[in-house]
N, CA, C and O atoms as a GROMACS GRO file, in nm:
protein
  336
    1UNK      N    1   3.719   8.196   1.672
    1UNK     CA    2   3.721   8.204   1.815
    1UNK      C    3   3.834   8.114   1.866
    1UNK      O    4   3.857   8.004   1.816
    2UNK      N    5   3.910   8.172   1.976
    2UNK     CA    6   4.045   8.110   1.995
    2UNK      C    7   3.946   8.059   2.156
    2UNK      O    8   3.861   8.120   2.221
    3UNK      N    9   3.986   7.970   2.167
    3UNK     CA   10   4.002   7.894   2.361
    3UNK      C   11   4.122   7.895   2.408
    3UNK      O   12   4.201   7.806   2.374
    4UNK      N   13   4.160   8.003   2.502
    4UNK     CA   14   4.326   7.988   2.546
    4UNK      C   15   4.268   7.954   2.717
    4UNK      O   16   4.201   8.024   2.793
    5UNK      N   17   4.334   7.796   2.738
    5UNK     CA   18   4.344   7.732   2.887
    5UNK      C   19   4.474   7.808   2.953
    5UNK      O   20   4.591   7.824   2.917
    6UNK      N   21   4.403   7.842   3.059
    6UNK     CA   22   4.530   7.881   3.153
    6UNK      C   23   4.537   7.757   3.249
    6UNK      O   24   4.449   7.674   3.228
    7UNK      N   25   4.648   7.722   3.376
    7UNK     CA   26   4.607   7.650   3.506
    7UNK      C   27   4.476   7.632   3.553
    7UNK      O   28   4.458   7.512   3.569
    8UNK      N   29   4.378   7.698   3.583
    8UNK     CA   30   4.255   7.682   3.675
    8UNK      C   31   4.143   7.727   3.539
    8UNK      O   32   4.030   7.679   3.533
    9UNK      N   33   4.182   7.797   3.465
    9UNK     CA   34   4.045   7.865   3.383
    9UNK      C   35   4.108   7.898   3.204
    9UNK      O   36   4.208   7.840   3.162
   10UNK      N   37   4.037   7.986   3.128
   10UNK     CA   38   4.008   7.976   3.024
   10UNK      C   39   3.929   8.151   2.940
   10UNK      O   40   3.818   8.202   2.950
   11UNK      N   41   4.017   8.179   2.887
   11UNK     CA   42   3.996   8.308   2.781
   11UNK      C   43   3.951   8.245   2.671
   11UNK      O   44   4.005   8.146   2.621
   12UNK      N   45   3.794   8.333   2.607
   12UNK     CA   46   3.719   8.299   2.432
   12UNK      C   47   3.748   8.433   2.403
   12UNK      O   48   3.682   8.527   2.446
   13UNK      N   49   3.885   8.446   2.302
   13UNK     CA   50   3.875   8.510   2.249
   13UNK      C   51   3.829   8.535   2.106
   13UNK      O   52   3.898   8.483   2.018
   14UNK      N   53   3.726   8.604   2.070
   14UNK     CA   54   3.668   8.597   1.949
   14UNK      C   55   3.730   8.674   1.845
   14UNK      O   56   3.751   8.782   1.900
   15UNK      N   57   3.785   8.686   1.687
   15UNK     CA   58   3.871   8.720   1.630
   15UNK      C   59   3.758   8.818   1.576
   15UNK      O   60   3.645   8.799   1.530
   16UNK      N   61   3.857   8.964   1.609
   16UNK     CA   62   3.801   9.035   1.505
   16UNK      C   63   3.787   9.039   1.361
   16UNK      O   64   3.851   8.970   1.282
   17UNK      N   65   3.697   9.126   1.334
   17UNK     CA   66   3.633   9.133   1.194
   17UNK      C   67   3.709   9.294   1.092
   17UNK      O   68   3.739   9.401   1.145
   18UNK      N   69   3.717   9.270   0.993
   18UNK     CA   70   3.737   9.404   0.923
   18UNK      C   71   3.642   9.534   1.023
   18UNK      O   72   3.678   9.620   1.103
   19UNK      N   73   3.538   9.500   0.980
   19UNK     CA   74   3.422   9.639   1.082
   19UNK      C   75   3.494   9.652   1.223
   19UNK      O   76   3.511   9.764   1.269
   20UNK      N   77   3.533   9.548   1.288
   20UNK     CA   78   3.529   9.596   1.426
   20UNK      C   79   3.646   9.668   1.456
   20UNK      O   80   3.762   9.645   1.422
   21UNK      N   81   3.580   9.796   1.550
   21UNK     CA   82   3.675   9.918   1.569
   21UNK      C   83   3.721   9.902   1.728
   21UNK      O   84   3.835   9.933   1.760
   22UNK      N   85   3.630   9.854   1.821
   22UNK     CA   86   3.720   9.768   1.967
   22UNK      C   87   3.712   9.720   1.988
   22UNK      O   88   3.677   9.629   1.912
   23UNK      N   89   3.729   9.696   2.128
   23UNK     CA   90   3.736   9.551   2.212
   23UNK      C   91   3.747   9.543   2.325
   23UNK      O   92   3.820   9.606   2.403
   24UNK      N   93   3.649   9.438   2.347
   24UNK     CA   94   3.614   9.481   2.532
   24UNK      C   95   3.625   9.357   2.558
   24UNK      O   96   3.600   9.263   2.483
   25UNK      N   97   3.686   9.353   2.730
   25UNK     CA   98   3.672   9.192   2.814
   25UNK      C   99   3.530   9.198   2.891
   25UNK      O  100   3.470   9.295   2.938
   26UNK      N  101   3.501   9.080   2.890
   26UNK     CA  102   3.376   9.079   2.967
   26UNK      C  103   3.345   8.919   3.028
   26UNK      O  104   3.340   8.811   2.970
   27UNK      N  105   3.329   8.952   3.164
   27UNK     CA  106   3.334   8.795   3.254
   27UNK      C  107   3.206   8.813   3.323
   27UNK      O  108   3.129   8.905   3.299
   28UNK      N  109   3.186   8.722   3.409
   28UNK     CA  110   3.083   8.713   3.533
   28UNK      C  111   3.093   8.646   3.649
   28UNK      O  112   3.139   8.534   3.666
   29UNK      N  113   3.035   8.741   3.752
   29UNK     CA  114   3.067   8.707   3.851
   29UNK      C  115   2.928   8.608   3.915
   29UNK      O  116   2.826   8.584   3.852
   30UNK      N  117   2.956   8.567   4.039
   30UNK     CA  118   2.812   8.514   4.119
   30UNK      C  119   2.681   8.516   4.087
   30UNK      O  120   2.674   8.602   3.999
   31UNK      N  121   2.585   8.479   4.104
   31UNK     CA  122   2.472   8.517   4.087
   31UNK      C  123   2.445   8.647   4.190
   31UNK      O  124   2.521   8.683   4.280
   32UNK      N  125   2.348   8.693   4.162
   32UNK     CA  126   2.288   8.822   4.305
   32UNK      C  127   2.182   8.750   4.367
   32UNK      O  128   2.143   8.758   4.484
   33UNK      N  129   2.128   8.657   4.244
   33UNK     CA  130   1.927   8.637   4.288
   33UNK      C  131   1.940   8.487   4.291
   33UNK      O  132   1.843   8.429   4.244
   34UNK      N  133   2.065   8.390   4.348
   34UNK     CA  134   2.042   8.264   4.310
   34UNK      C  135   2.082   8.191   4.206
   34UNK      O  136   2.158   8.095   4.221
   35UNK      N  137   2.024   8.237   4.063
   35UNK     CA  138   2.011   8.202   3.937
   35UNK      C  139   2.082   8.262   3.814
   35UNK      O  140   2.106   8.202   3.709
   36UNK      N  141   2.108   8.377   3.841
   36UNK     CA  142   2.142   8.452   3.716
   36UNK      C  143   2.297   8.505   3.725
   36UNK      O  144   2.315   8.591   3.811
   37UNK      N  145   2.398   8.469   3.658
   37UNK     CA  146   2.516   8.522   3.713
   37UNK      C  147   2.531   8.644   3.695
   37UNK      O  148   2.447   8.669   3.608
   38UNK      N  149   2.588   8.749   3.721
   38UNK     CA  150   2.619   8.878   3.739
   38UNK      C  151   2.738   8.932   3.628
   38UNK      O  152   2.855   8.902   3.653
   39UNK      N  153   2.718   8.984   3.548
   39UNK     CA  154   2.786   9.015   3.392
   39UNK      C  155   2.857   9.160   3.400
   39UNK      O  156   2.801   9.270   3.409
   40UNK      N  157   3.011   9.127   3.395
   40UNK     CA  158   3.108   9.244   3.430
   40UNK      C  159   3.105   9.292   3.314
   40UNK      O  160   3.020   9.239   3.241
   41UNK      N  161   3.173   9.383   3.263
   41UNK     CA  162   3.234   9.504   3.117
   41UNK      C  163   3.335   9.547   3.177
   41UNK      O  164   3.338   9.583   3.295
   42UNK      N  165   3.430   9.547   3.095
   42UNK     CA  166   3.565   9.625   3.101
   42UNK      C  167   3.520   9.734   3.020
   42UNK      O  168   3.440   9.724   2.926
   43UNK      N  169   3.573   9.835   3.059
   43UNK     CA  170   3.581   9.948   2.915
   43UNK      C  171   3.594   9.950   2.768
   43UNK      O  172   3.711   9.932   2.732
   44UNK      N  173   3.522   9.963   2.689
   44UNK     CA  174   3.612   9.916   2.526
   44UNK      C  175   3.727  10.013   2.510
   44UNK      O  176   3.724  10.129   2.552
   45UNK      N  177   3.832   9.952   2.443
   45UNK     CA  178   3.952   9.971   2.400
   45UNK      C  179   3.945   9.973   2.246
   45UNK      O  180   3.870   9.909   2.173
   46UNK      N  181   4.059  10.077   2.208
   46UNK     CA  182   4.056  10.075   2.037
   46UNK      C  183   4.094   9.924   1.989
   46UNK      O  184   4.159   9.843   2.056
   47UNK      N  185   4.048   9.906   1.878
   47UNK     CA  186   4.072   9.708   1.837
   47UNK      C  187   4.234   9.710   1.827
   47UNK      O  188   4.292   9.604   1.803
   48UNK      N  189   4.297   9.812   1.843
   48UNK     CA  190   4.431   9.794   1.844
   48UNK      C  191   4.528   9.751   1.933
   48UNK      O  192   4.645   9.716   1.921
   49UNK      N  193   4.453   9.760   2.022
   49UNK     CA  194   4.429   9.733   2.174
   49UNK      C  195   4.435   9.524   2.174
   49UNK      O  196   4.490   9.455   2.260
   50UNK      N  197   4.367   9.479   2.063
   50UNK     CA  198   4.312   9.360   2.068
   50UNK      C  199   4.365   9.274   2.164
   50UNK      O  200   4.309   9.225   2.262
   51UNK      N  201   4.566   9.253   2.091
   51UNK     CA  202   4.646   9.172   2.163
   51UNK      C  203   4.665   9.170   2.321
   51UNK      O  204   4.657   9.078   2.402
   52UNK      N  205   4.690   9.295   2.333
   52UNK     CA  206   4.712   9.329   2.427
   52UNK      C  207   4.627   9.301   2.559
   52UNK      O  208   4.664   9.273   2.673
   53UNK      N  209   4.483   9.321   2.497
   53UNK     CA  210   4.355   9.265   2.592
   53UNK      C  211   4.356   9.135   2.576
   53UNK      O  212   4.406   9.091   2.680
   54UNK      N  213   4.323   9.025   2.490
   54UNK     CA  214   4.379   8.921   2.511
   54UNK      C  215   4.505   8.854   2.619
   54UNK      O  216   4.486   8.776   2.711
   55UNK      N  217   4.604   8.898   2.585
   55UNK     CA  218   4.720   8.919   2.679
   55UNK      C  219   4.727   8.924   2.866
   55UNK      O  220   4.787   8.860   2.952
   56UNK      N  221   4.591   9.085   2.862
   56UNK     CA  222   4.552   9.104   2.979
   56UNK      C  223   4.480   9.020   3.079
   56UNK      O  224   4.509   8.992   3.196
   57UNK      N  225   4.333   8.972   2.973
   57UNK     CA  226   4.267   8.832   3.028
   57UNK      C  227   4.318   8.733   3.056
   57UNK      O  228   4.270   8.685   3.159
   58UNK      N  229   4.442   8.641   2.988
   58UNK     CA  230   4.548   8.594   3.016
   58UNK      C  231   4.595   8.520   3.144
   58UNK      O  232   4.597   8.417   3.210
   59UNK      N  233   4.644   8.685   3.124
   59UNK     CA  234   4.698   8.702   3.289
   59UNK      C  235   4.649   8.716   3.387
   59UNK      O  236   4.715   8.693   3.489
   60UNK      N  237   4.554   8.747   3.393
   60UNK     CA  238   4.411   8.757   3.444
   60UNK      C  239   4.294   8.619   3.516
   60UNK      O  240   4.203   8.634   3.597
   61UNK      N  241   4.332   8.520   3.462
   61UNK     CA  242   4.196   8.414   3.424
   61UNK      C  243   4.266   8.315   3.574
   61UNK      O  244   4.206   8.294   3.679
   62UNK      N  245   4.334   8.292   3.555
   62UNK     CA  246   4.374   8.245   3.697
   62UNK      C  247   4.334   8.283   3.825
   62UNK      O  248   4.354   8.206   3.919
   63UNK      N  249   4.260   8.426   3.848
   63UNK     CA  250   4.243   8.479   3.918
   63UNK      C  251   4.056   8.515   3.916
   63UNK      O  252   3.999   8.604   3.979
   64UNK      N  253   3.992   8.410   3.822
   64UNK     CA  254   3.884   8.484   3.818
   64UNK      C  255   3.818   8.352   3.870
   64UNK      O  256   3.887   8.251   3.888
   65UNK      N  257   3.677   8.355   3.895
   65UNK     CA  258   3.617   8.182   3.899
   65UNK      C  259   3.508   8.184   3.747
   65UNK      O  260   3.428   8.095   3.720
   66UNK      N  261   3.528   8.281   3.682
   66UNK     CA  262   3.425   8.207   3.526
   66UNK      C  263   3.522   8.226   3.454
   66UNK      O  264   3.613   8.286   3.511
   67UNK      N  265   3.541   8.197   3.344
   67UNK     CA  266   3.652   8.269   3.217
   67UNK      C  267   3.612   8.417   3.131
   67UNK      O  268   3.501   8.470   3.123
   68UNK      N  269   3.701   8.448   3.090
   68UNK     CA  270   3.729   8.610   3.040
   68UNK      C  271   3.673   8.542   2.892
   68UNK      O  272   3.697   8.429   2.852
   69UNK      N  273   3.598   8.640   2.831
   69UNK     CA  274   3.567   8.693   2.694
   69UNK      C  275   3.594   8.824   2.628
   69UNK      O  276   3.531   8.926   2.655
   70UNK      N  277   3.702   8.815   2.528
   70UNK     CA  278   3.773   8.915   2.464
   70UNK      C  279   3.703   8.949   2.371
   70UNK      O  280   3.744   8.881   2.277
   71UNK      N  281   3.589   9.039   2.322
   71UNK     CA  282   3.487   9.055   2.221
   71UNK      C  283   3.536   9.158   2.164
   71UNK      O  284   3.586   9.247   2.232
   72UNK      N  285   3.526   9.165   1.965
   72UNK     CA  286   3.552   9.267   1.900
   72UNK      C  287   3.415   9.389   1.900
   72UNK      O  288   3.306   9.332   1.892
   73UNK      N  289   3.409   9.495   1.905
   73UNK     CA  290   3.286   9.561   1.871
   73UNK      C  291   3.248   9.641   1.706
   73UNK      O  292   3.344   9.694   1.649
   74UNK      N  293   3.192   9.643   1.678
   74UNK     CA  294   3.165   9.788   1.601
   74UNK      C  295   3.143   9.869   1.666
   74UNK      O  296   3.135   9.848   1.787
   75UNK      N  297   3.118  10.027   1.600
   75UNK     CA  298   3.064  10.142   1.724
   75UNK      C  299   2.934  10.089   1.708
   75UNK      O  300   2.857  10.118   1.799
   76UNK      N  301   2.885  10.011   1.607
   76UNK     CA  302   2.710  10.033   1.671
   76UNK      C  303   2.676   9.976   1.796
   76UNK      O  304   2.585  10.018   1.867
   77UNK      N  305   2.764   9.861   1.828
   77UNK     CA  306   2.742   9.796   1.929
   77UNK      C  307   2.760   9.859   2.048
   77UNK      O  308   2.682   9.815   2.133
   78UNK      N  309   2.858   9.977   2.102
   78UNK     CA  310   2.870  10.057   2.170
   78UNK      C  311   2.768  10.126   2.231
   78UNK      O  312   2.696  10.197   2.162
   79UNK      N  313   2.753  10.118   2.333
   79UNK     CA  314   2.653  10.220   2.395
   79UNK      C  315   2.681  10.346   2.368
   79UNK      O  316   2.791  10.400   2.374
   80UNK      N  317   2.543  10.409   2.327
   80UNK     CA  318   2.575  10.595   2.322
   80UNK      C  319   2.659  10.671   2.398
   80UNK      O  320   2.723  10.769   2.362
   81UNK      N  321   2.655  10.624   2.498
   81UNK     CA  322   2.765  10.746   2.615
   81UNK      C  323   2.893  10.677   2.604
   81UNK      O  324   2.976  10.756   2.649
   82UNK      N  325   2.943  10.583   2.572
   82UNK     CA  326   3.053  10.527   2.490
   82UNK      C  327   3.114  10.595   2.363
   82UNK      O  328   3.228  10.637   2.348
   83UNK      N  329   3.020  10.596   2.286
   83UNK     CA  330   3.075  10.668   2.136
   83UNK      C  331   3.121  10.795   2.155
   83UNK      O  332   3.073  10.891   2.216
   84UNK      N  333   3.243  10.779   2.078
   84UNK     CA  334   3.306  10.907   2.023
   84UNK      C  335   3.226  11.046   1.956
   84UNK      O  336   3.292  11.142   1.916
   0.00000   0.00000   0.00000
């Protein structure tokens, strides 16, 4: 797992694995109810994609108020209406 600091905030990007086939960003926003913060998904991307999403969060994290998480997937991890 890499910690890349930007100015104001901070990308975990976690290093993919042989298995993992993508890769998705995923942050959070506010709470809704007070307590619980509110959990974004980007789309998964092919793991080929990896750098590049890394890259994106990046550029990105300055602009967010939690930090970006660059996660590798397998397809199992994929939701059904996701899979190929």
């Amino acid at each position: 797992m890499s910690v890349i600091r930007t100015k104001t905030n901070m990308v975990v990007a976690y290093e993919p694995e042989p298995a993992d086939r993508y890769v998705q960003i995923v942050w959070h926003g506010p709470p809704e109810d007070g307590r619980h913060l509110r959990a974004f998904e980007g789309p998964p991307w092919p793991i080929d994609q990896y750098r590049a999403s890394v890259d994106w969060a990046v550029s990105m994290a300055d602009f967010m108020r939690y930090p970006l998480y660059v996660v590798p997937l397998r397809l199992k991890d994929l939701p059904r209406e996701l899979r190929p």
